[in-house]
C-alpha positions as CSV (number, residue, x, y, z in Angstrom):
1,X,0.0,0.0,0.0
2,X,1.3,3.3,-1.4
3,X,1.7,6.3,1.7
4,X,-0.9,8.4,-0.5
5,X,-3.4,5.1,-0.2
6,X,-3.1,5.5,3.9
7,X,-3.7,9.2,3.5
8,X,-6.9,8.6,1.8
9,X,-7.8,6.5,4.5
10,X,-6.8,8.8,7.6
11,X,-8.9,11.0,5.4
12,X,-11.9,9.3,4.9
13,X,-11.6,8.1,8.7
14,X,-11.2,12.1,10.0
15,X,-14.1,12.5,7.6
16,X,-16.4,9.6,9.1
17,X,-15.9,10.3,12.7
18,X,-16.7,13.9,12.2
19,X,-19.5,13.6,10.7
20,X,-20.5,10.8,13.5
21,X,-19.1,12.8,16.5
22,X,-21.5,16.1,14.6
23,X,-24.5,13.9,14.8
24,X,-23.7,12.5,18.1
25,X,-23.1,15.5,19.8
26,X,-26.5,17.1,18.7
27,X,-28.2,14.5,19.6
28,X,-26.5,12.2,22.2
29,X,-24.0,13.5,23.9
30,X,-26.6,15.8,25.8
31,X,-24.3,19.2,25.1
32,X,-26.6,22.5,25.5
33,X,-26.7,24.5,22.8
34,X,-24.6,27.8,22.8
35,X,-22.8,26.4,26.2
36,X,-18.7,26.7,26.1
37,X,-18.7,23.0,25.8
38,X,-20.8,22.9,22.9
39,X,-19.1,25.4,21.4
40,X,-15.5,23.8,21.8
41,X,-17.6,20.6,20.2
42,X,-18.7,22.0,17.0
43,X,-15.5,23.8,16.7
44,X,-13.3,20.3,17.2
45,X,-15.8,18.4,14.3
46,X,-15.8,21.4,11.9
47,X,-12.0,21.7,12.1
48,X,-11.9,17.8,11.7
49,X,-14.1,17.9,9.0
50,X,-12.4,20.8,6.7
51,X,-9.4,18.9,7.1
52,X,-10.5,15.7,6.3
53,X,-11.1,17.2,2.7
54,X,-8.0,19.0,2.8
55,X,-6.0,16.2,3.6
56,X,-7.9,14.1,0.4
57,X,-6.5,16.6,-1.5
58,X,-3.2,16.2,0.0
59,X,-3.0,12.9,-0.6
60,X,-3.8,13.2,-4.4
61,X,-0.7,15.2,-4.5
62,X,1.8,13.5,-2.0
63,X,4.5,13.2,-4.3
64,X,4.6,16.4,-5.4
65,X,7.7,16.7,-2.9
66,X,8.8,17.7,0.6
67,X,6.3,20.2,0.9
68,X,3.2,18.7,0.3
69,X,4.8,15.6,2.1
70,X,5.6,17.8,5.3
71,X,2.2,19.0,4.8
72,X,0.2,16.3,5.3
73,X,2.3,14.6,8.7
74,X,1.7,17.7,9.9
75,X,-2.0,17.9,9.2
76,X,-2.0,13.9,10.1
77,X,-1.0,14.9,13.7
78,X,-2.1,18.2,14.1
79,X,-5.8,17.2,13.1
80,X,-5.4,14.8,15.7
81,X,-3.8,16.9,18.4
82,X,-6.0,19.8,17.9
83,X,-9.6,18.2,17.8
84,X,-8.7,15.6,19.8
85,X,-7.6,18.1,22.3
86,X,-10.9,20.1,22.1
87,X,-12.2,16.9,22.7
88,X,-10.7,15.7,25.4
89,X,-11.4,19.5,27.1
90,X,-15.1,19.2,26.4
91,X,-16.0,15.7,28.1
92,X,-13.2,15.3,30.7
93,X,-12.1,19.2,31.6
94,X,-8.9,20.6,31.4
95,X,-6.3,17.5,32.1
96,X,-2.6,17.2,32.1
97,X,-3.1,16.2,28.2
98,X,-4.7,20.1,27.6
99,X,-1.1,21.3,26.2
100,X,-1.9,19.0,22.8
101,X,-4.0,21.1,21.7
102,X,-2.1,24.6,20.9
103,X,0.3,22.4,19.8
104,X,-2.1,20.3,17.3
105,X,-3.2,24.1,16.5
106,X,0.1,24.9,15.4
107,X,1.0,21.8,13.5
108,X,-2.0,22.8,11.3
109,X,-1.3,26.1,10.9
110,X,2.1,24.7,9.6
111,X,0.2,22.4,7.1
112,X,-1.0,24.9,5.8
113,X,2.1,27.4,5.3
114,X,3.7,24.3,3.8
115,X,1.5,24.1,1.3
116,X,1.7,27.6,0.7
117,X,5.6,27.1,0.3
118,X,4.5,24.6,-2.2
119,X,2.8,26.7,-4.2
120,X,5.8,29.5,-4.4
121,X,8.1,26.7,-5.3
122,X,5.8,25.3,-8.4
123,X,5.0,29.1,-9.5
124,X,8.7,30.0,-9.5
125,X,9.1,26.5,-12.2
126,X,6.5,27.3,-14.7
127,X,7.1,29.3,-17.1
């Protein structure tokens, strides 16, 4: 199995659960609508969600070179980190774990600016 394969599948599986942990929270996790906790909730699946789709894309393009490769470990973990951090915060409180997620933050951020990195590099090699 080819690493772009497993991204499409850490994809599809950030994808799923977000969309499951979206339904579940509306209707089973008994959350209160416009409450912090609910809040931090829709904010985790969103993020999770948006980034599923992102990281599709990544993976369509993974051997486009280092910077579309950093790109996606980074989004890999930080997707991970971040929501799973919110997470974490919304049904067990702030725990000695709460430092993942600035740093899950971060690592998506730096997704991100790789791939904008990418896209000055394959500008600057077209003519």
């Amino acid at each position: 199995m080819n690493k772009s394969s497993i991204l499409l599948i850490v994809a599809a599986v950030y994808g799923l659960t977000a969309v499951a942990l979206g339904a579940m929270g509306q209707h089973a996790f008994g959350l209160v609508p416009g409450t912090r906790e609910s809040l931090l909730f829709q904010h985790a699946y969103t993020y999770q969600l948006i980034h599923a789709l992102l990281l599709i894309w990544v993976a369509s393009q993974f051997d486009q070179g280092f910077w579309v490769r950093s790109a996606a470990y980074a989004l890999i973990l930080g997707v991970l980190m971040f929501c799973g951090g919110l997470y974490l915060l919304v049904f067990a409180g702030k725990t000695a774990f709460s430092w993942v997620t600035p740093v899950g933050g971060s690592l998506i951020i730096l997704s991100w600016l790789n791939l904008v990195i990418h896209g000055f590099k394959r500008l600057k090699k077209k003519p």
